[in-house]
C-alpha positions, 0 to 999 in steps of 0.5 A: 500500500503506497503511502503519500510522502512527507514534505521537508524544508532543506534550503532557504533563500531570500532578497527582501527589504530588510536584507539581501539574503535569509540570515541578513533578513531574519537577523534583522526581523528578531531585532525589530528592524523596519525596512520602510524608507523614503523613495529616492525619486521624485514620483510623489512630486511629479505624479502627485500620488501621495505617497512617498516610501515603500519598504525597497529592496535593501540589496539591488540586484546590480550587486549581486547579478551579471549586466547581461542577466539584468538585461535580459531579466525584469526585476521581478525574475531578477529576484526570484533568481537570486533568492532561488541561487542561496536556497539551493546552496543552502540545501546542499545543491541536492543531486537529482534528476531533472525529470524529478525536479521541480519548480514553482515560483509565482508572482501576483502581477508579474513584470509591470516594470517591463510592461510600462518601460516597453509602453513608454518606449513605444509612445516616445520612440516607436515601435522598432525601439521596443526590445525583443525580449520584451514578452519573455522578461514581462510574462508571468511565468517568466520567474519560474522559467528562469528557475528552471532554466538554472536548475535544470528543472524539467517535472513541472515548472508553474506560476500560479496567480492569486493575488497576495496569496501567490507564493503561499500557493506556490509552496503548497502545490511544491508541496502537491507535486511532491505528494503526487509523486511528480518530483522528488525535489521541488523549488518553490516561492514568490517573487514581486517588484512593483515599486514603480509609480504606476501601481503606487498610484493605483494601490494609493487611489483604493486607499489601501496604503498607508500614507505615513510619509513623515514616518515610514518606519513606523508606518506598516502597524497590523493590529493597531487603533491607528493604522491607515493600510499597507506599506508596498515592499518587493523581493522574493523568498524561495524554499527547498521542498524535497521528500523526507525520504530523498532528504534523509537519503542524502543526509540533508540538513531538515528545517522542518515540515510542510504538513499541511496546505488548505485552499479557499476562495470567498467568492464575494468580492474583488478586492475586500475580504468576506467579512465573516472570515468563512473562507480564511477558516476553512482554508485553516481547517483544512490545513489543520486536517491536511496535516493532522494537526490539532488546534492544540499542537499550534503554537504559532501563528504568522498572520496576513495581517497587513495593517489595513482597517478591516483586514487585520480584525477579520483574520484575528476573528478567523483564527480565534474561529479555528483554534478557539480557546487555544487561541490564547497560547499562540504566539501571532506574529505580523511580520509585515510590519518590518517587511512591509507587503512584498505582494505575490512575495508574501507568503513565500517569506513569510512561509520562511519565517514560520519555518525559521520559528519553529526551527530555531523556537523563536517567534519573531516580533510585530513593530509599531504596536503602541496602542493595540486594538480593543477587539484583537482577540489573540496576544500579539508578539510585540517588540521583541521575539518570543520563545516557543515550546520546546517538542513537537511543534506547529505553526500555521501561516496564512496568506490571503491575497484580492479576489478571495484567495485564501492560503494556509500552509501548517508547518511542524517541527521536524 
């Protein structure tokens, strides 16, 4: 009787606003850091958006990547690549066949610097001026064919689209891939880069930023009386899948285990959440049951938790919804606070840092909190890294993304 194989995490690698690798990044999400920082340009000013910071890549892709892979990558790609190179490191550059090696990386809106770039060159110099890498550097799928193209990655190479909820996705249908026996290994993430003047200025006019310009830093604050929306980040966050037998095999470093992945959509709305929370509880609940977690066994929480007014207070009322009293011993961490919203590369960093928490037992903080909402109904790390238990441990992440996508992925101890 054939049994479904055991997913572990055995490499890590990021590019984030807070750092140009995963040490780098975790090291300063511990301390409290806040990648947030004023733009060094002129859009607020010549496009009268209205908003003037973002959390910005901390390490530019110029310092780590070739000028002939720059040209020919949009940054988004640009990301994935570099975050894809340290996570393979990180695993050991696992020996396996590219037939059972696969790839999932995703973004939420693809090569948008690309896309306007080529538009502005159209207008301004006509059409022969357009480059001819133009459609293979915006493509959506373009990150995740560059990964594959790197690695060799030939049992599947998928972008999967939902919104803010794309690199969650992307690491539970690695996790499917492997389950299903399509591969042995897979790597899979997110990817976003969209700070650009265009989607700022869309983002701002649904009144989802924040538009704390006196105060960046401060600005991304899930959870309390006065926060005013999100904070836009960029980068990547890539993870190692591999079956725990091939893993075990080869004699791989395991930081822990993709347990569970529950899928949802709300069908109620393009951009606002169903404000009961029906749909983030039964992605939860069917993470739980994937997993055979109970409510109990979970100790940590890394939350969507973006700082919007709404958001924030259903998710809270989801998990409350899910674990119940066991609610009140779970340390929730909104770790978008220091990150700020990286979009489609979302949840793939945060899966990384619910993964790094419960290898290392430490939940790290959420910034900016000085007057916590009345009706948060779940103890919020605040300030400084909490310590979690020690034995067997689960942790739940959740990612939810416009259009009423709804990802949860369990992560345990290994």
């Amino acid at each position: 009787m054939s049994t479904v194989p055991e997913v572990v995490v055995t490499g890590l690698g990021a590019t984030t606003p807070l750092g140009g690798d995963v040490p780098s990044t975790w090291r300063a999400a511990l301390a409290g850091e806040s990648g947030a920082r004023p733009f060094e340009n002129d859009w607020a000013e010549r496009y009268e958006i209205g908003v003037s910071f973002g959390a910005t890549i901390k390490v530019t892709p110029d310092q780590v990547l070739t000028r002939p892979e720059i040209k020919r990558m949009d940054p988004s790609a640009q990301y994935a690549l570099i975050a894809t190179r340290e996570a393979w490191a990180d695993a050991g550059a696992p020996e396996v066949d590219g037939e059972r090696l696969g790839a999932v990386v995703s973004s939420g809106i693809g090569g948008i610097w690309t896309t306007l770039d080529a538009w502005d060159t159209l207008r301004e110099k006509g059409g022969r001026r357009v480059l001819p890498m133009t459609v293979p550097m915006l493509m959506p799928n373009s990150p995740v064919a560059y990964v594959s193209l790197e690695l060799g990655a030939r049992a599947g190479a998928h972008a999967l689209v939902s919104a803010c909820a794309s690199g969650a996705e992307a690491i539970g249908y690695g996790v499917e891939m492997i389950r299903s026996g399509r591969a042995d290994v897979v790597v899979a993430g997110g990817t976003e880069a969209t700070i650009h003047p265009m989607p700022i200025a869309a983002f701002a006019a649904s009144r989802t930023l924040s538009l704390r310009n006196d105060d960046p830093t401060g600005a991304s604050r899930p959870y309390d009386v006065d926060r005013d929306g999100f904070v836009i980040g960029e980068g990547a966050g890539v993870v190692v899948l591999e079956s725990a037998a091939h893993a075990a095999a080869r004699g791989a470093r395991v930081y822990a285990r993709i347990g569970g992945v529950g899928l949802s959509a709300d069908g109620y709305h393009i951009t606002s959440p169903e404000p009961s929370g029906d749909g983030q509880v039964r992605a939860m609940r069917a993470a739980l049951a994937d997993s055979g977690v109970a409510a109990t066994d979970v100790v940590h929480v890394n939350a969507h938790a973006t700082s919007t007014v709404v958001g924030d207070l259903i998710e809270a009322r989801s998990i409350r919804g899910v674990l119940g009293d066991d609610a009140d011993h779970v340390a929730l961490s909104a770790t978008k606070s220091m990150t700020g919203h990286l979009l489609g590369g979302a949840g793939a960093l945060e899966t990384i840092f619910t993964v790094l928490a419960v290898h290392e037992r430490q939940a790290p903080p959420t910034i900016n909190v000085e007057n916590p909402d009345p009706e948060l109904v779940l103890d919020l790390v605040r300030g400084t890294p909490r310590a979690l238990p020690e034995g067997q441990i689960a942790a739940v992440n959740n990612s939810f993304g416009f259009g009423g996508h709804n990802v949860a992925l369990v992560v345990t101890s290994a």
